[in-house]
C-alpha positions in Angstrom: 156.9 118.2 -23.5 154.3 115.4 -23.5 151.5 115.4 -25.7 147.7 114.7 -24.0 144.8 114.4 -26.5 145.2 117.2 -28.7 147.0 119.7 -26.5 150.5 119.3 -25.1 151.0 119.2 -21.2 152.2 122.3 -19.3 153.4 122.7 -15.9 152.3 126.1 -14.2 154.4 129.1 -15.8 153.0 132.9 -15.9 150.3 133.4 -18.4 151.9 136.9 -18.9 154.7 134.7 -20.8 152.1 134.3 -23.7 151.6 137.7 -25.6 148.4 139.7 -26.2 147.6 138.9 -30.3 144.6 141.1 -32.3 141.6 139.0 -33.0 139.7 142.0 -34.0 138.7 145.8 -33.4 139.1 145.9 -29.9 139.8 142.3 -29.2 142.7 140.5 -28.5 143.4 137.3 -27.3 145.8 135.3 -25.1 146.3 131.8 -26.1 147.5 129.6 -23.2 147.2 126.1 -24.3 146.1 125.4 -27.9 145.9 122.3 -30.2 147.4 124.8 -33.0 144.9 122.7 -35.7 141.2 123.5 -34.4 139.3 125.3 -32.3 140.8 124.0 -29.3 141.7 126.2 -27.2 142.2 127.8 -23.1 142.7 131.3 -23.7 142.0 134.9 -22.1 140.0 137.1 -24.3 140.4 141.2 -23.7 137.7 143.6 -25.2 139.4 147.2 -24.8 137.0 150.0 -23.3 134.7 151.2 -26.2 134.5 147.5 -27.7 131.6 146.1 -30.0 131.0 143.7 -32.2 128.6 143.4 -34.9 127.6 139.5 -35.7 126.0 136.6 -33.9 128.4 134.1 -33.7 127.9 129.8 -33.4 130.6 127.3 -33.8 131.3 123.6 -33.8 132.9 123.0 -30.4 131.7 123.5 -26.9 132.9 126.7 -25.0 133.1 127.8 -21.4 133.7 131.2 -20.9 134.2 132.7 -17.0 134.4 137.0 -16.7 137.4 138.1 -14.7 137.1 141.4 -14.8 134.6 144.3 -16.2 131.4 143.8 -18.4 130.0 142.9 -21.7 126.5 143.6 -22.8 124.8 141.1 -25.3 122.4 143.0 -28.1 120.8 140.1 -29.0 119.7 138.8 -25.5 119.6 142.4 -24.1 121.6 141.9 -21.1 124.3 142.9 -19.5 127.0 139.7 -18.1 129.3 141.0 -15.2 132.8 140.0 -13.4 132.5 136.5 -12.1 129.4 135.5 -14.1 129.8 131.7 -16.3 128.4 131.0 -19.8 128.9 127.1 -20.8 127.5 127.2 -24.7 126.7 124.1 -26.5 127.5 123.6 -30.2 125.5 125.9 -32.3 124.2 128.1 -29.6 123.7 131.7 -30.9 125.8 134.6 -28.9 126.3 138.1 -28.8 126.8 140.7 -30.9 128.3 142.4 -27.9 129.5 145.9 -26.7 131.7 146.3 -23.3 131.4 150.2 -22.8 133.8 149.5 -19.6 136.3 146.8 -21.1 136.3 143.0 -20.4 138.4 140.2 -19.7 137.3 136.4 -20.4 138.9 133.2 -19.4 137.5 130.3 -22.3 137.6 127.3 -22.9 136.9 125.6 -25.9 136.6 122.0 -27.1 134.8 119.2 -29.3 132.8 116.6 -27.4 129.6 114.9 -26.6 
């Protein structure tokens, strides 16, 4: 295994290989390549049917975030995102608190740059 910036280099394997983990009440993620010491990270996030959250989040690094599947519904914004849809959030950019009465899976991206 090689070591590339602060993530190590992977050849194409099944993401199934990485397991689901909890990251909250309805959350859980799956971590596919991650520094293992910040917030950088490619992962899959899952909000089970019924999902919501309750806080605005903002963080430090950059994130891209791509819907594969179902829906999540931002209170703060009052909108509804949707399968396919792209979000590329800047440090400190406010988002959510969300709800996904349907269920929704995310495919993120998350790193520190300029």
């Amino acid at each position: 295994m090689y070591i590339v910036g602060m993530k190590h280099a992977l050849e194409f394997f099944p993401a199934e290989q990485r397991p689901w983990e909890p990251v909250g009440d309805g959350l859980s993620e799956r971590r596919l390549s991650c520094d293992g010491e910040s917030a950088v990270c490619t992962r899959m996030l899952r909000f089970e049917e019924g999902t919501s959250t309750e806080e605005t989040l903002t963080h430090e690094f950059w994130e891209e975030v791509w819907i594969v599947s179902g829906a999540i519904h931002d209170l703060g914004l009052k909108e509804t995102f949707t399968e396919g849809m792209y979000a590329c959030r800047p440090p400190g950019m406010p988002h959510g608190p969300w709800t996904s009465s349907e269920g929704c899976m995310t495919f993120e991206q998350r790193y520190y740059g300029k």
